[in-house]
N, C-alpha and C positions, 0 to 999 in steps of 0.2 A: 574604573579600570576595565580596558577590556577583557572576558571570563575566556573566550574562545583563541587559539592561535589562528592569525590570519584569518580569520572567518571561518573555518574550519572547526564545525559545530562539535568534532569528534574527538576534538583537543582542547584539553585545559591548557592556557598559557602560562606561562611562570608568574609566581607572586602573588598569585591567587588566594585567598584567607578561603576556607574549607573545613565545614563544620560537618561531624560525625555521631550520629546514634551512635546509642551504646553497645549496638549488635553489629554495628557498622567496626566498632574498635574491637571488641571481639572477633572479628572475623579476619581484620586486616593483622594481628597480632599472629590469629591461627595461619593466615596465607603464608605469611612472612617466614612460617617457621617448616610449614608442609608445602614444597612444591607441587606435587602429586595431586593436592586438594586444591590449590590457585588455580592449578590447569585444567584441572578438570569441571570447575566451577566456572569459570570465568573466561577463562580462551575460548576465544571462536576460530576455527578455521576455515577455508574453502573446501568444499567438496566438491567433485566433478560432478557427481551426478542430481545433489541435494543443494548446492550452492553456501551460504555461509553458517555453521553446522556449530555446535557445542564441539570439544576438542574432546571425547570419550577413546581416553587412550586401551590399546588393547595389554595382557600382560605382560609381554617382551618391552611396552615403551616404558611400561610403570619403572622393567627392573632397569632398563636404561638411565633414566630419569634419575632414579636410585644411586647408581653407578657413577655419572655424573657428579652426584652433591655428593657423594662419599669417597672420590677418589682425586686426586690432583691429573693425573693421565690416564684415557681413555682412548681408547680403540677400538672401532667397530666395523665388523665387517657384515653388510646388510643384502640382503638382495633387493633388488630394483623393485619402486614404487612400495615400498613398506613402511615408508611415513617418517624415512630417519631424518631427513631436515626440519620438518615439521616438529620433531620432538626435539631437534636440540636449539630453533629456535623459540618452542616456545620455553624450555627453562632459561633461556636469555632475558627472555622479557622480567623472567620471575627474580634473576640476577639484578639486571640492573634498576627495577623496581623498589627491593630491599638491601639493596648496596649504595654507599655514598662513594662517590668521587671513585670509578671505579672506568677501565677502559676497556672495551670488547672489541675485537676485530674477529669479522668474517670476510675467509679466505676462499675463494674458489677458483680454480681450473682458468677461467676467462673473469674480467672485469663484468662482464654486463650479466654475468649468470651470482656473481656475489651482489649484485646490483638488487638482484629479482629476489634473491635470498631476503635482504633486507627491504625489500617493496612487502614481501610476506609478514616480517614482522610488525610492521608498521600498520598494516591491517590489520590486522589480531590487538596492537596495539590501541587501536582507533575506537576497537569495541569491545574495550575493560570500559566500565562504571568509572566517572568523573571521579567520586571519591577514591578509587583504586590507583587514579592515574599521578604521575608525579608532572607537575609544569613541562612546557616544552621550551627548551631555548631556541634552540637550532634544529628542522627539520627539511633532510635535503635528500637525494637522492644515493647519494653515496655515504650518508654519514648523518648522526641526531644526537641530539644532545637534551639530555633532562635539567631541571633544576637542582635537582641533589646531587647534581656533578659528574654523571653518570655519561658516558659517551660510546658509541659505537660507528666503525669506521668497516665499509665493506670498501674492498679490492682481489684483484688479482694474486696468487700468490706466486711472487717471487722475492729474488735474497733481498732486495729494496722496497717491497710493500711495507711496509712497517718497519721499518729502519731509525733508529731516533727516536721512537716511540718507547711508552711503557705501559705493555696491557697486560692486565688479570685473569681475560681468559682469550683464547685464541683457539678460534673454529676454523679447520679446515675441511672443507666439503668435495667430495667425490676425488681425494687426495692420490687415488691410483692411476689418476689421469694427467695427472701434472708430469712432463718429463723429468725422470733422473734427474739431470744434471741440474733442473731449476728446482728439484723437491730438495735436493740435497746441499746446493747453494744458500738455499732460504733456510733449512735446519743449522747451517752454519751461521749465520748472518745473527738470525731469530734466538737460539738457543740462548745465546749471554740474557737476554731478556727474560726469558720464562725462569731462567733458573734463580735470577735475582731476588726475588719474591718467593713467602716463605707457603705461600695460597693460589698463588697463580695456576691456571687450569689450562693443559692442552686438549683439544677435542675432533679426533680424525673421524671423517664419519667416508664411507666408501664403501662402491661396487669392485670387486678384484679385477684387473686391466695386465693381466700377463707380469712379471717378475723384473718388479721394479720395487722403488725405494717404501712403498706402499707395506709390497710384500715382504720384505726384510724384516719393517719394523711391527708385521703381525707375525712373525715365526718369531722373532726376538721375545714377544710378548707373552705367545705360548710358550715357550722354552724359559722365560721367567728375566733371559740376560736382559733386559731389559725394564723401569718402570710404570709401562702401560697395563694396564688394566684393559686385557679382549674381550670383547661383546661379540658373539657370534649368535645367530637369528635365524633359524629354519623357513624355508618360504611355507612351507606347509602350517609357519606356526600366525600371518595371516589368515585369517578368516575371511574363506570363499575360494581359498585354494585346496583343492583335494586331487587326486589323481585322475582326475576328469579334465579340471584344467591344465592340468601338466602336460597330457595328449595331447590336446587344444593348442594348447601354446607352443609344443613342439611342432604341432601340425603347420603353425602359421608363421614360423621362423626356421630354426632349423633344431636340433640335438646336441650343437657345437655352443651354439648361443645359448640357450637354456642354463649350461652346466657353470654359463662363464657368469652369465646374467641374475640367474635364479639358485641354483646349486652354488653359487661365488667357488667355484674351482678358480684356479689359480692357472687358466691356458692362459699361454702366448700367445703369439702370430701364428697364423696356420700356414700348412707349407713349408716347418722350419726343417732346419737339417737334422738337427738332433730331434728326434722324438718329445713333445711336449709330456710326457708322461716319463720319461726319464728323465728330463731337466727339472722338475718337480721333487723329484727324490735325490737330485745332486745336493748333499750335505756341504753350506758355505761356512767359514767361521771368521771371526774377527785376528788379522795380521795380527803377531808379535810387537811389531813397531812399524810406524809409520812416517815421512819424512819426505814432506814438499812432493808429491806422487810415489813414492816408491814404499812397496807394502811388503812387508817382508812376514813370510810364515816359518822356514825353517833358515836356523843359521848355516855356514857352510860347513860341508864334514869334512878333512880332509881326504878321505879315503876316495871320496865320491867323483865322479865325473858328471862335468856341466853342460848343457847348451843355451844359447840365446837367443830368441827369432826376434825382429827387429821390423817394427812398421813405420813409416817415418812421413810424418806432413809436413806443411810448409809452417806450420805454427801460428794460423791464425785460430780464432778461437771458433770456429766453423770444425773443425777436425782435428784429430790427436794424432800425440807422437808416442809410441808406447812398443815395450819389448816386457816378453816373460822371459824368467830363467825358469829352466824342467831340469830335475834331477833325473839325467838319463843313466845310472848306476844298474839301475836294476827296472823289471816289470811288474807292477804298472808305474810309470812314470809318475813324475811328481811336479806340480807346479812349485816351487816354494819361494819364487819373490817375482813381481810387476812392477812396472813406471808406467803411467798411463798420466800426460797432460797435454793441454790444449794452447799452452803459452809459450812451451818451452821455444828456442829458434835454431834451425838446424845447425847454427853453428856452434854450440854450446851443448847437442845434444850428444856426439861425440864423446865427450868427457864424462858425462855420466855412465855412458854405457863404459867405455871404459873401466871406470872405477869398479861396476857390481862386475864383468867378468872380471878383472884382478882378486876381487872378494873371492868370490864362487870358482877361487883355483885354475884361471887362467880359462875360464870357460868356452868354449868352441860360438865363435858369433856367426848368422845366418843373418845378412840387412837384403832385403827387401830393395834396390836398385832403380824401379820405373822411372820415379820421378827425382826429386832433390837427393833419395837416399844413397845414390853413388857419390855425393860430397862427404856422405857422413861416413862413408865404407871409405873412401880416401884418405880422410883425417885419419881414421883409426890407424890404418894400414901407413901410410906414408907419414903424417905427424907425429904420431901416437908410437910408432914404432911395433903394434902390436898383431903379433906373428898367425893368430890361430882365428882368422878368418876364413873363410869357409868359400871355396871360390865354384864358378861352372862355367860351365863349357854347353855348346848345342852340339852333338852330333848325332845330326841328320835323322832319320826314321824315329831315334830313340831321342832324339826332344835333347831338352833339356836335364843334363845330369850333375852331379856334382864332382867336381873334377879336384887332381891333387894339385893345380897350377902348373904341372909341367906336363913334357911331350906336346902333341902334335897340336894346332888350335890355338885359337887365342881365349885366354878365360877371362872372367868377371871376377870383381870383387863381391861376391855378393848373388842372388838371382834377381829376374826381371818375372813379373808376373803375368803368364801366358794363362790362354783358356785352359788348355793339357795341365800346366801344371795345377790352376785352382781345381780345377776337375779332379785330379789325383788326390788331391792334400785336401778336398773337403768329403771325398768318399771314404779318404782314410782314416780320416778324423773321426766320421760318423763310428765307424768302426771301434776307436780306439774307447772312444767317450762311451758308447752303449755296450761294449764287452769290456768294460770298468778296466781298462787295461791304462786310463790314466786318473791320477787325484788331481781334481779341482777346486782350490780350496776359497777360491776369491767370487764376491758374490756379482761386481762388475762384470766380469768371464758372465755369470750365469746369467745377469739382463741381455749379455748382448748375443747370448745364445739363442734366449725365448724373440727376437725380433732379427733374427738370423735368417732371412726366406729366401726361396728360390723365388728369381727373376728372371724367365724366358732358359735359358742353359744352363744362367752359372747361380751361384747363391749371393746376396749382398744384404745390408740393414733394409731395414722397411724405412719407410720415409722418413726422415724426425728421431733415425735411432744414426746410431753408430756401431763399427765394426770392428774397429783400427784391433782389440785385443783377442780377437775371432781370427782375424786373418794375420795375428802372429802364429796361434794356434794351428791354422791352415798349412803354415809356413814349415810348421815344426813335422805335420804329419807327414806332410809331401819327405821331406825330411828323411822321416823314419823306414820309409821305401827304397830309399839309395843305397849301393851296394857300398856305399865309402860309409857311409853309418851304420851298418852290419859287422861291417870290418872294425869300425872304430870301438864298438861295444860289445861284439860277440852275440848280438841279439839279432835274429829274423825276426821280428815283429808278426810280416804277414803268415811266415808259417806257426807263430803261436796262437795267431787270430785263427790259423783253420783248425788246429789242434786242439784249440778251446771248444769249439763249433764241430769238428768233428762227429760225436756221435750225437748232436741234432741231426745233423745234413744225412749220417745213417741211417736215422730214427724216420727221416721225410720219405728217404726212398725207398718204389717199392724194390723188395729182394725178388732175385731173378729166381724164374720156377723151371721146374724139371718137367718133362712130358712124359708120362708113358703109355703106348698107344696099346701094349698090350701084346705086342709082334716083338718077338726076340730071334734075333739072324743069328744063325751059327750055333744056337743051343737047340740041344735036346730035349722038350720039356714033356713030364710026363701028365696027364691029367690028374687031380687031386681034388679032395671034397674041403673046405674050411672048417674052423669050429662052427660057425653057423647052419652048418649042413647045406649049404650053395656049391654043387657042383662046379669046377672050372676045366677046359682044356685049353690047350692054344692055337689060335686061327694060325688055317692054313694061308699060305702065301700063294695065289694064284696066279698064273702068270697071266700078264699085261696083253690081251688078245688086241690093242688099239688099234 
């Protein structure tokens, strides 16, 4: 029989008979049972500079490692080149080595970067001791398979990577890079699976990438609402970074990159509207209830008064249809329920909006007009029969306003989105959000805040993001500036924004001084000595011989 797979001197093949010293069963008993000791005896890895190297983990991987075999969910957040793939691929090897009939998936960002993940492995694997090694059945590029039943399958991660399958542990690699909507897709998809199993292991390993689904579920982790187990990792706590490199490194990228790369700060996009450093301290919580998009945090009060701002797409799955309700009752305003979906179709979206303002006390609706959403502003109004839609009118100099439907002009059902007014309604906004004059409680609001950037005049998503529940927000501020919303609630907004602000803006400028040159017109002064004993009298005024 042949010993080697495919000729490949570095692989045992299955079926193999394999006879062991008695130091040899001693030690394979001790591996089996100390991951810590197999890796560090026995794994080789690549080194950049040293080439194929003993694997001498430093003590952040040991407690990782650690963390790992003693926890079912793990969370780590690493800074860049600190050895975290390397560590959690090699206790994989250590899994599926001492585990029968057992199935691993490594997940990354892109296909051919989960591809290179398990090309690593497989090298490390290649150079265990023959006696260490379990047969090979199947070894491929994407996927290998041991004698003792043992399988690993690398792909991309989305809600379909793993579908149908049943794995024991599941490695997701640099997981703050993966979009939203596909990290969040796959944790729906994925979950029934890991939860089935009473040993199953999840394992997020990541650089921080601005406020996404990444960073939810390490605040969750911190905060405890959640089962993951945080590994957080000092860059200083590598060897060979000290405050020398830190200059260095700054010096050779920038200050921004550093704190995102090395510090793992949790920035956005740069450029955003909202301050990165105030979106960071925006406190998100988990809805009340939740129901085919619509998230609901506060019930309705009756006493309360409502509004609704209303973004509306065509419904393909490219773009969202989505409206907030704000408790505009009092200051600081209140988000307290969202619809946000990418399937609904504008003819059907109508009816839901409908139904939350009926809920939320016949609530005041603001739709958004440009494109389809004057069908949906029609339905309401002329199908729906429903009366407290929000109309405008343009006159002239003063743009765009919100008008009561009647007198002179023709109105809208609805507004249409001009520069002026995004301009208005995103300076407002910035306003409203950073002088805490409104609650945000939804943590979607807060991803699409951190990829919220100015483009040339106006503000829109960064490539690959979304806005649709940003620019109801816009909708709403712009909003809060109209004298028919003043009226409607009794609330100046912008004069409590200066009134808040007020004695900064005092505190900034300087106070106007008085002169005295010393020449007093019209008085009589007599000369006098001070307590210091300094003579004074007062200059004569000589006349002007020019």
């Amino acid at each position: 029989m042949v010993e080697t797979y495919k000729g490949n001197p570095n692989l045992k093949s299955a079926l193999v008979r394999q006879e062991f010293t008695q130091e040899q069963v001693k030690d394979f008993i001790r591996c089996s049972q100390d991951p810590i000791y197999f890796i560090q005896k026995y794994v080789n890895i690549v080194s950049i500079d040293e080439g194929l190297v003993p694997f001498n983990m430093y003590p952040f991987q040991q407690e990782i490692i650690r963390t790992f075999h003693d926890n079912r969910f793990t969370i780590c957040k690493l800074p860049r080149q600190s050895g975290k793939s390397t560590v959690v691929l090699s206790y994989l090897i250590h899994y599926i080595l001492f585990n029968e009939q057992v199935n691993v998936a490594i997940l990354a960002n892109k296909a051919s970067t989960a591809r290179d993940l398990l090309s690593r492995l497989q090298l490390a694997y290649e150079h265990l001791p023959g006696w260490l090694q379990q047969g090979v059945m199947n070894w491929n590029k994407g996927s290998l398979e041991l004698e003792n039943g043992s399988k690993i399958l690398a792909a991309s991660t989305s809600a379909s990577a793993i579908r149908g399958g049943s794995y024991n542990i599941i490695f997701l690699d640099e997981f703050a890079f993966i979009p939203s909507n596909i990290a969040e897709a796959f944790f729906s998809s994925v979950y029934p699976t890991i939860s089935s199993g009473q040993k199953s292991k999840v394992m997020i390993i990541s650089t921080p990438h601005g406020m996404n689904m990444f960073y939810k579920m390490w605040t969750e982790a911190e905060n405890g609402t959640n089962d993951f187990k945080p590994i957080e990792v000092h860059w200083s706590e590598v060897p060979g970074r000290d405050e020398a490199w830190k200059e260095q490194t700054i010096k050779n990228t920038s200050e921004q990159q550093f704190l995102q790369e090395f510090e793992c700060s949790f920035l956005g996009s740069v450029d955003t509207l909202i301050s990165p450093t105030k979106i960071q301290t925006i406190p998100h919580q988990d809805p009340m209830e939740r129901s085919a998009g619509f998230d609901v945090w506060e019930r309705p009060n009756k006493e309360h008064q409502y509004c609704i701002t209303v973004d509306v797409a065509r419904g393909t799955s490219g773009d969202y249809s989505a409206f907030v309700v704000v408790d505009i009752t009092n200051i600081p305003y209140r988000v307290v329920a969202k619809y946000r979906s990418n399937e609904i179709k504008p003819l059907i979206f109508p009816d839901i909006i409908y139904r939350a303002a009926k809920t939320y006390n016949d609530a005041h609706i603001l739709v958004e007009i440009n494109d389809i959403g004057g069908q949906v502003a029609d339905a309401l109004h002329h199908d729906m029969a429903y009366e407290n839609i929000i109309q405008s009118q343009v006159k002239g100099r003063l743009g765009q306003i919100v008008s009561s439907g009647f007198g002179d002009g023709e109105s809208d059902l609805g507004i249409r989105t001009t520069k002026s007014l995004k301009r208005i309604g995103c300076s407002t906004l910035k306003q409203l959000v950073e002088g805490d004059k409104i609650h945000i409680p939804d943590f979607d609001i807060v991803v699409e805040m951190s990829t919220f950037i100015q483009k040339g005049q106006s503000f829109e998503a960064e490539d690959g993001g979304t806005d649709d529940l940003m620019m109801c927000l816009v909708f709403f501020a712009w909003l809060t500036d109209q004298n028919y919303f003043k009226e409607l609630t009794d609330d100046d907004i912008r004069k409590q924004l200066f009134d808040s602000q007020k004695e900064v803006i005092e505190a900034d400028m300087a106070p106007f001084g008085f002169i005295d040159d010393g020449v007093h017109y019209g008085e009589d002064l007599s000369p006098f000595t001070d307590s210091d004993g300094d003579y004074w009298r007062p200059v004569k005024n000589y006349p002007d011989f020019s």
